[in-house]
N, C-alpha and C positions, 0 to 999 in steps of 0.2 A: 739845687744851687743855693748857695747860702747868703741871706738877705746881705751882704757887704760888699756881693758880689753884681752890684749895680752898674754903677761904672768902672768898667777894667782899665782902663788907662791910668786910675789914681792909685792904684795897685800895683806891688811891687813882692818880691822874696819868695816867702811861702804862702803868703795871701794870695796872692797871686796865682801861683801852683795851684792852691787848693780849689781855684774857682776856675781852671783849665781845666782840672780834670775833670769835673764834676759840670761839664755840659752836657748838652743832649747826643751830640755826636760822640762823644765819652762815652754816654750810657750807652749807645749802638754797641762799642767797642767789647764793653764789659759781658752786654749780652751776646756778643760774637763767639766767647768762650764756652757758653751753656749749648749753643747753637753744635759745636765740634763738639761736645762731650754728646748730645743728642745724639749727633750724626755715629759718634763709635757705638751707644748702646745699641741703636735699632741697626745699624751695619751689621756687627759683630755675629748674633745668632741671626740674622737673615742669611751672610755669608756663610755661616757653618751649615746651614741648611741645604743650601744651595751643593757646600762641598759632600755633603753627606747623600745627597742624590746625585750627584755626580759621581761620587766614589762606589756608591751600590748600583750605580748601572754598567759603570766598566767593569764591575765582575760581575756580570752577569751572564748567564748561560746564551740567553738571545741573543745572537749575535747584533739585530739593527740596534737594539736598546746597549748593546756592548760599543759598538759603533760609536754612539751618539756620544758616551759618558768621554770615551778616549778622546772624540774629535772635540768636544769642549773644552775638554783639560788642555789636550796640547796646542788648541789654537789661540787660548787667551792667555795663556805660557810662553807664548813664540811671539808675541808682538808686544812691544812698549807698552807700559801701562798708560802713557799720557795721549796716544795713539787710543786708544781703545777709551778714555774718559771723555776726549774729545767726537770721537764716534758714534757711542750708543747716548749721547746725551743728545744728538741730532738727530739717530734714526729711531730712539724710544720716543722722542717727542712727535716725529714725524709717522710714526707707525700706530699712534696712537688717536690722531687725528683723521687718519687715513681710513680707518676701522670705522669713527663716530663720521666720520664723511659719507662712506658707504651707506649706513644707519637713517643717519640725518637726512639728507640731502641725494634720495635715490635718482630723482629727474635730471641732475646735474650733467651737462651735454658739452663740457669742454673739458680740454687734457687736466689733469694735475700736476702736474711735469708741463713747466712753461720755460721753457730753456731751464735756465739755473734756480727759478722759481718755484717752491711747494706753492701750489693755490688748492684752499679748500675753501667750502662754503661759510658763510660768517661763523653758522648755531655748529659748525665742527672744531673749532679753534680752541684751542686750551693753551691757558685758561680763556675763559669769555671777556672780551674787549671791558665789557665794564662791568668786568669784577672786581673785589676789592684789593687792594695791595697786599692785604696778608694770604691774600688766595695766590696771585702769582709767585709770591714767595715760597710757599706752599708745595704747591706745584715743582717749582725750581729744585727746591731738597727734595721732595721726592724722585724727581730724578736724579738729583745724585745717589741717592742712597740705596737705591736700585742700580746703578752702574758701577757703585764702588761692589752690590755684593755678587754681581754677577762676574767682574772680575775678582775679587779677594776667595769669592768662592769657588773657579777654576783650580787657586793654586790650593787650597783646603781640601780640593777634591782628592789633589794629587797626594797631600797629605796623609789624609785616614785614608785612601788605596792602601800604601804603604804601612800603615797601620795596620791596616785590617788582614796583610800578609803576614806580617809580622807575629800575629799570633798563632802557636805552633799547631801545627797541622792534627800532632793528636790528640789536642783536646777537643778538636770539631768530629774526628773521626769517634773518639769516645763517648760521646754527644750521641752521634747517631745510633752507632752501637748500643745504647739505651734506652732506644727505638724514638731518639728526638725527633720530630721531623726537620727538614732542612729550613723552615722558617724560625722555628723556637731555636736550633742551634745558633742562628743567625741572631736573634736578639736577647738569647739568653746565656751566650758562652759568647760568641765574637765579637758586638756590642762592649757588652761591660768592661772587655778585657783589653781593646782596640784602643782606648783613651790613652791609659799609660804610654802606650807606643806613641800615640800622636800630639801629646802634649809639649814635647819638645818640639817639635814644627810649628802646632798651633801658635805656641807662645813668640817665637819669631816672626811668625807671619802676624800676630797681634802688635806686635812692634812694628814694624815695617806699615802696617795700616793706622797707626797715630801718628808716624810718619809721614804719611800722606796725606793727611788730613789738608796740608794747603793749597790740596791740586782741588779743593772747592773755589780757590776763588776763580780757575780757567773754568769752570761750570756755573759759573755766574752768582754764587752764593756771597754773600757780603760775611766771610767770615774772619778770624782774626787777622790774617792775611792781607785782606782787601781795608780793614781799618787802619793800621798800623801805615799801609802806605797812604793810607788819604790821608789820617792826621799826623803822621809822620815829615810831611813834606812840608816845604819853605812856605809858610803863612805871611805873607803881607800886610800890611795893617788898613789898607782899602779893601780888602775879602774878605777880612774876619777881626772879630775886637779883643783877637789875643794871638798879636804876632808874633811868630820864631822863624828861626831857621832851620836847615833842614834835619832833623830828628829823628827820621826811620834807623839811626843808628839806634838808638835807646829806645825804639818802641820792639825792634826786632830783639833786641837784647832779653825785653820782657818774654816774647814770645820761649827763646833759649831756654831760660829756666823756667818756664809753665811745662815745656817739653822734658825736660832734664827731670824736671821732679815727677811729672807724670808715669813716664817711663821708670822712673826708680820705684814708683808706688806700682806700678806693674809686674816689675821683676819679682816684688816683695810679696805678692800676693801669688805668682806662680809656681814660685819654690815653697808657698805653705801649700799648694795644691799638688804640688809633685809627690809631696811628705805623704799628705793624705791619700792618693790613688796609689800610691806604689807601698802601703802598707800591705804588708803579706801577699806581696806578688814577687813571682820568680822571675823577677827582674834585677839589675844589676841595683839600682835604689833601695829594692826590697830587699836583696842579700843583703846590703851591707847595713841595716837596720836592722835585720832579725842575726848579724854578726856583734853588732855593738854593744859594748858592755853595758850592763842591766845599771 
């Protein structure tokens, strides 16, 4: 805050302005933004992870491991995403206490199920009653960021499946035929080749997940979302010494183009990665690059 900005009542224009923005609930807002860029770095490959064992168990010869990959594709496929964010943010937090419950607190001699009530013992609770506030925060994204990649990584799953068919059957057959075995053809021919196929899906489902980045503030995450309405809304001049009215129309406006240009800077980056993987591939990208006049 800037030394002028002592008393705000004798403040006026951009004076004024400059010493609204620049409070402490300001600074929350600004760091709300790092918070959601966090949230897509460590999402991103933990959800490709997730789709890429999901996708190499439903082609798999086992049937229960074949089993397992399909019924998680199509059951976090078939239900709402905001359903299923609302969900495992309950039962990860609760299945996670329940485990350190068992652990902790063996002698323990009443239900945990008390009608509508989870009760566990104090030392099972997460986080620990008096832990510090940047540990419950902590905590809080980590479950989100665990729930975004266990659903984002369903539909990823479904993604490179479809990838990984997509590449033609005789160059795995030729593979083996030069006595690969079926592990090396698997990551040395259907791997490398499987991307180009899935990078259009990926890159949609990449968009659609910075899209969703608001459904942190229904997980309790204080992020750009959850600032924008708190300091967006009608300020009085008995709750705070810089009052407005109501403003979430211009704070959400911000949010508009942080997205708009995000997303462009997106796009901009996966048509130079399309350029790059589909170099000298017999894909439609690749023909018509090794077509193009020199």
């Amino acid at each position: 805050m800037f030394s002028y900005c002592t008393d705000p009542s004798t403040l006026e224009g951009l004076t004024w302005l400059s010493c609204y923005l620049t409070t402490g609930k300001h600074a929350g807002f600004y760091i709300s933004f790092g918070t959601v860029l966090l949230l897509l770095a460590i999402t991103a490959p933990t959800a490709l992870a997730f789709g890429f064992a999901g996708a190499t168990a439903a082609r798999s010869r086992l049937w229960p491991i074949k089993w397992i990959g399909k019924t998680y594709i199509a059951i976090v496929r078939g239900v709402p995403d905001i359903a299923f964010f609302l969900f495992f943010v309950i039962a990860l937090d609760q299945m996670f206490e329940w485990a350190r419950h068992k652990i902790k607190c063996p002698d323990w001699d009443q239900p945990i199920r008390q009608g509508n009530d989870f009760v566990v013992c104090q030392a099972a609770k997460l986080p620990l009653g008096e832990a510090p506030q940047w540990v419950h925060e902590t905590y809080g994204f980590f479950l989100a960021v665990l729930t975004f990649a266990i659903v984002f990584g369903a539909f990823a799953a479904n993604v490179l499946f479809g990838a990984m068919r997509a590449v033609p059957q005789g160059q795995l057959e030729t593979a083996e035929a030069y006595g690969m075995s079926r592990r090396q053809t698997f990551w040395r021919i259907l791997v490398p080749q499987m991307w180009v196929y899935a990078l259009p899906g990926l890159s949609n489902l990449w968009l659609v997940l910075i899209k969703a980045t608001p459904l942190l503030f229904l997980l309790g995450v204080e992020d750009i979302v959850y600032w924008a309405r708190e300091l967006g809304g009608t300020k009085l001049s008995r709750f705070t010494e810089y009052p407005h009215g109501d403003w979430r129309m211009w704070y959400f406006l911000v949010l508009l183009v942080f997205y708009l240009c995000f997303t462009k800077v997106s796009e901009l980056f996966i048509e130079r990665l399309m350029v790059k993987l589909t170099h000298g591939q017999a894909t439609t990208g690749g023909e018509t690059q090794r077509k193009a006049p020199v």
